[in-house]
GURO-43694 format. One record per residue: residue in one letter; x, y, z of N, C-alpha, C in turn. Coordinates in steps of 0.1 Angstrom, whole numbers, padded with zeros to 4 digits, always signed. Layout:
// residues N
AXYZXYZXYZ
...
***
This chain:
// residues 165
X-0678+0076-0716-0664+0075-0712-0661+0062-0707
X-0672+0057-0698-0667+0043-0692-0667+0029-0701
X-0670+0035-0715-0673+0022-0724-0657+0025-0732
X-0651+0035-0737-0639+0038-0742-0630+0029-0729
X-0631+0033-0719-0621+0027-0710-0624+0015-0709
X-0628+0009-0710-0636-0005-0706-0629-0013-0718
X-0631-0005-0731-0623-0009-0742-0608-0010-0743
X-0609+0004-0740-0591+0002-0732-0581-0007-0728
X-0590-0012-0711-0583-0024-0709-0586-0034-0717
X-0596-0038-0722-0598-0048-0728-0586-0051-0739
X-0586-0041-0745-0575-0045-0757-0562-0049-0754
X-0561-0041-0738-0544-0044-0734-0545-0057-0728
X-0558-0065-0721-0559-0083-0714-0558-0089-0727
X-0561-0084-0740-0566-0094-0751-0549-0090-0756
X-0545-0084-0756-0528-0084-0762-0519-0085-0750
X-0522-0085-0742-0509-0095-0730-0510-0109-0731
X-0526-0114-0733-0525-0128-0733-0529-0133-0747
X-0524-0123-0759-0525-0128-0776-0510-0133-0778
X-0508-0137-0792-0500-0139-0793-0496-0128-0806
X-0503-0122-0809-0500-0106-0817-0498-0097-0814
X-0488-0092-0803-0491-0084-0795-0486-0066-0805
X-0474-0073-0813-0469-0059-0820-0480-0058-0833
X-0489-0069-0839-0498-0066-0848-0511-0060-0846
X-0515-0064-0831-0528-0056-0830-0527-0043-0821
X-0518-0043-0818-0515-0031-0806-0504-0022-0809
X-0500-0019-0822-0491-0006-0824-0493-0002-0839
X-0489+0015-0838-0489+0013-0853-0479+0007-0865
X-0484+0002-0878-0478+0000-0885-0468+0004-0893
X-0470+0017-0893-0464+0028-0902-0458+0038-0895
X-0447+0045-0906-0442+0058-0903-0453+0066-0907
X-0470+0064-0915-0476+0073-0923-0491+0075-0908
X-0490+0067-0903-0498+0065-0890-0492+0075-0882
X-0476+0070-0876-0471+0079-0864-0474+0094-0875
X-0471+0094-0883-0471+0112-0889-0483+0114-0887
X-0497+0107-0889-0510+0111-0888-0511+0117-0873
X-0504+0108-0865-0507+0112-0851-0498+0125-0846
X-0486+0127-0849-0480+0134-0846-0483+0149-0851
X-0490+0149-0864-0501+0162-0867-0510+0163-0856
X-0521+0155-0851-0530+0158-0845-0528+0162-0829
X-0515+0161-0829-0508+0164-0815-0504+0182-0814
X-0498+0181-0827-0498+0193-0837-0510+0203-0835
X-0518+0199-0842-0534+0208-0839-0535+0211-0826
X-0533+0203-0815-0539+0204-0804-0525+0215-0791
X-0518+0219-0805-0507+0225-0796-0493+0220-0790
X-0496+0204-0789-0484+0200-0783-0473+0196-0796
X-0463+0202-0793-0453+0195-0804-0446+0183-0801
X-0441+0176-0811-0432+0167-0807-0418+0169-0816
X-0408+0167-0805-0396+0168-0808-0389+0158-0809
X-0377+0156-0820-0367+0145-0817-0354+0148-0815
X-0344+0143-0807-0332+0144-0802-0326+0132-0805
X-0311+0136-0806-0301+0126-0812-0294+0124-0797
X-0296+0133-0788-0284+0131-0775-0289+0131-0764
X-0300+0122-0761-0310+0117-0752-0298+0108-0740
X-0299+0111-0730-0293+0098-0721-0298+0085-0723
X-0285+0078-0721-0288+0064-0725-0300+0058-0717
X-0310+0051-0725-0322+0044-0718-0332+0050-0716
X-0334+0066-0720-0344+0077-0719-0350+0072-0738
X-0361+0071-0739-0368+0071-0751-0377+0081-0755
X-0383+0090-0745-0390+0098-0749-0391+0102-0733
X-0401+0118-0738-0406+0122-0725-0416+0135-0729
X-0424+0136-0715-0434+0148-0720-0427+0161-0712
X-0432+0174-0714-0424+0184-0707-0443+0191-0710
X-0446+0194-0693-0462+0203-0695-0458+0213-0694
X-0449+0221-0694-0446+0232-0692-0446+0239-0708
X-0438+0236-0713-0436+0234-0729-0445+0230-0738
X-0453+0220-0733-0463+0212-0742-0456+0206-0756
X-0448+0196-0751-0436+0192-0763-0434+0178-0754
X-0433+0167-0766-0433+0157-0763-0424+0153-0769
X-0410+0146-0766-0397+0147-0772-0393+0130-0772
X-0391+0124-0784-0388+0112-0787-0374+0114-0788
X-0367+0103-0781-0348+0100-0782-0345+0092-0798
X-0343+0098-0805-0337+0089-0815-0330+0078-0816
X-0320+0087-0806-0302+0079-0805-0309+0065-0794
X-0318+0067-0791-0325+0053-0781-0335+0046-0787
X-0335+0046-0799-0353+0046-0804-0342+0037-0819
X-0351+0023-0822-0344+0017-0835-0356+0027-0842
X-0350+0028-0855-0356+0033-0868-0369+0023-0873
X-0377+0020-0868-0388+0013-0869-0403+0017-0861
X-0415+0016-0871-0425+0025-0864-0431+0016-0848
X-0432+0001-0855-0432-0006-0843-0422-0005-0825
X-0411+0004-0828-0405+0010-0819-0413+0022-0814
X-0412+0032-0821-0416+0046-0821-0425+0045-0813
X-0438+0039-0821-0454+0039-0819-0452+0039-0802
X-0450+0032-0794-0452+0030-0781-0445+0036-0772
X-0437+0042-0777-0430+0055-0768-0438+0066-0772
X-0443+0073-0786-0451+0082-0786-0462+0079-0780
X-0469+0068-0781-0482+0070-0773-0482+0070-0760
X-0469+0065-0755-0467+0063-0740-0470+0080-0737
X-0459+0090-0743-0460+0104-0741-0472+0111-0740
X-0480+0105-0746-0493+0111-0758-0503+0110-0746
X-0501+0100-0738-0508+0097-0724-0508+0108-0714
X-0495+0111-0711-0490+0120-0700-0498+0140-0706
X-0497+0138-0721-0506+0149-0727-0524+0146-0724
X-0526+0141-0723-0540+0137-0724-0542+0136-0710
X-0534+0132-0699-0536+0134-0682-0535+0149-0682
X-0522+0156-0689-0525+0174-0692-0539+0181-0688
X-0542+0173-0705-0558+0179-0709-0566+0173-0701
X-0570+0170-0695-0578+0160-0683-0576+0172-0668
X-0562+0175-0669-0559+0179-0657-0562+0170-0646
X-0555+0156-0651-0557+0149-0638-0556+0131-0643
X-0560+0121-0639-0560+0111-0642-0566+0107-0651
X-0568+0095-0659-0576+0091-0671-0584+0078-0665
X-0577+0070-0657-0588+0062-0650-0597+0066-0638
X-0608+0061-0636-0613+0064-0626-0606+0053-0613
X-0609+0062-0599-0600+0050-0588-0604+0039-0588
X-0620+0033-0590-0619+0023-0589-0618+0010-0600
X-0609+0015-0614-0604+0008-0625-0593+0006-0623
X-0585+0017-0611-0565+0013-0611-0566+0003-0607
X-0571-0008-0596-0564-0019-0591-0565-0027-0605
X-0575-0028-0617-0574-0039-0626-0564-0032-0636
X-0562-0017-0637-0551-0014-0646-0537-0019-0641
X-0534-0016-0626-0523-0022-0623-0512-0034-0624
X-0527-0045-0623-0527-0059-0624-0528-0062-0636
X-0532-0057-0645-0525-0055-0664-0513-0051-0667
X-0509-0040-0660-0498-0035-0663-0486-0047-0658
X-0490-0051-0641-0479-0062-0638-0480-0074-0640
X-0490-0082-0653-0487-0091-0661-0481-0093-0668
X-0478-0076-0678-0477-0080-0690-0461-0079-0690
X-0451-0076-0675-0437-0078-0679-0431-0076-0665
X-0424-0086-0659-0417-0078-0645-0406-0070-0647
X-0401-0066-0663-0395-0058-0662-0403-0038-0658
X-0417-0040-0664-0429-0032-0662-0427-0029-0648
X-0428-0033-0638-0432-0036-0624-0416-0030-0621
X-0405-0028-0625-0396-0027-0618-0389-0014-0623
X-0396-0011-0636-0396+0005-0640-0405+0011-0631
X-0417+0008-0627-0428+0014-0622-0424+0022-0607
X-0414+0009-0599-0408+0014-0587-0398+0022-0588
X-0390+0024-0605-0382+0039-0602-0388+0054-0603
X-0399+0055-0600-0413+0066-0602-0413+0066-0585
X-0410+0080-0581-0419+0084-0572-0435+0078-0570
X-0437+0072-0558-0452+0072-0559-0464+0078-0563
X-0461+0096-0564-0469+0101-0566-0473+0098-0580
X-0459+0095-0589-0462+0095-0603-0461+0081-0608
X-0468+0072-0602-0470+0060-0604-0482+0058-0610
X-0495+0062-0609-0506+0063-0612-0505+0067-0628
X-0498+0079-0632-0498+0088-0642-0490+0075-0653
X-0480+0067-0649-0476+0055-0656-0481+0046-0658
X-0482+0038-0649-0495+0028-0651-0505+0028-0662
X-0509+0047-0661-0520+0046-0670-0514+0047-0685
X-0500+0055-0684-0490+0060-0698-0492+0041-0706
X-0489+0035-0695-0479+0017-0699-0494+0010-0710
X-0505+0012-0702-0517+0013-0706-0519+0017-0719
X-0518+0030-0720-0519+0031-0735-0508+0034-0747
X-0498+0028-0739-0487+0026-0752-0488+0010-0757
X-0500+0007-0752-0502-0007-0761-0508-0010-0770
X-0517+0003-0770-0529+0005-0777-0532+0008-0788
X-0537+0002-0799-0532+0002-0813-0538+0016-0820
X-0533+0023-0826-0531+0038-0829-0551+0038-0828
X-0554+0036-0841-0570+0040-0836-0577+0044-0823
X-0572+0034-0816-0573+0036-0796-0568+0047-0789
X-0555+0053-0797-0551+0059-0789-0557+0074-0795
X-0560+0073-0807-0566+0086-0816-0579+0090-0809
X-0587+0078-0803-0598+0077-0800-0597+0088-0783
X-0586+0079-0779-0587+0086-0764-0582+0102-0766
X-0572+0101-0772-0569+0117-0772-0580+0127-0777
X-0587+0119-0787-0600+0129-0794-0608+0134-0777
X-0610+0125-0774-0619+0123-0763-0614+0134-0752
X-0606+0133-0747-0597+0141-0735-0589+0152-0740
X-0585+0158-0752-0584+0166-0762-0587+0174-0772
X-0601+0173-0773-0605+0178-0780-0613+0194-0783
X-0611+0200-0769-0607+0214-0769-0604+0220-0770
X-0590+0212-0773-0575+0219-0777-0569+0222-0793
X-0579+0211-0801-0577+0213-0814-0582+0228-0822
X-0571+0231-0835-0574+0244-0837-0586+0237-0845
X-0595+0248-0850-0606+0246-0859-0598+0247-0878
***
């Protein structure tokens, strides 16, 4: 587990300070987001799309429901959009299945200091979160950078007792 996360960040320092950041760290396709949006599928959680999202809402998870709902009307028609709001969601599913955080405490201070490199617009979404649910972001911001294989990888990982056979 501590070599997947190790990997983790690694990919998000090597694409804050690349200059590829939408080539190596999202997916490329609508045929990618549909591979992932099945295996979200198997494991129970649906994903929904909405046309009448409030403005500046892109997506969100609901645990209650187990339905991860992407904003259209907020979201351009491009997978390079998509990808990083689903996986941002896909995160908050995978803390679900965890029942709890995905980093260990003492990885947050270097997740943090990733997360507040790579935009101070990052850092000033982060402070409209309750503190409690600061942690649960940080780690979401984390892996909505993460180029699909990564994020297939982690959910396999923290998910994978939820898949039907």
């Amino acid at each position: 587990m501590a070599v997947v996360l190790l990997r983790w960040l690694g990919c998000l320092l090597v694409s804050v300070s690349g200059l590829a950041w939408l080539d190596v760290c999202n997916a490329s396709s609508w045929e990618q987001i549909g591979r992932y949006q099945n295996l979200l599928q198997q494991a129970g959680t649906n994903t929904l799309v909405a046309d009448d999202c409030p403005s500046g809402l892109m997506g969100a998870f609901h645990v209650g429901r187990n339905a991860v709902l992407l904003c259209a009307n907020n979201l351009e028609d491009d997978p390079t959009e998509v990808w990083p709001v689903l996986a941002h969601e896909s995160a908050h599913v995978m803390q679900a299945c965890k029942d709890g955080p995905l980093l260990a405490d003492h990885q947050l201070g270097k997740a943090l200091l990733t997360v507040q490199r790579s935009s101070p617009e990052v850092v000033r979404e982060l402070r409209l979160y309750h503190q409690s649910q600061q942690r649960e972001e940080v780690e979401a911001r984390l892996v909505q950078a993460l180029p699909f294989e990564e994020v297939k990888s982690l959910f396999l990982q923290y998910c994978a007792d939820r898949l039907e056979p």
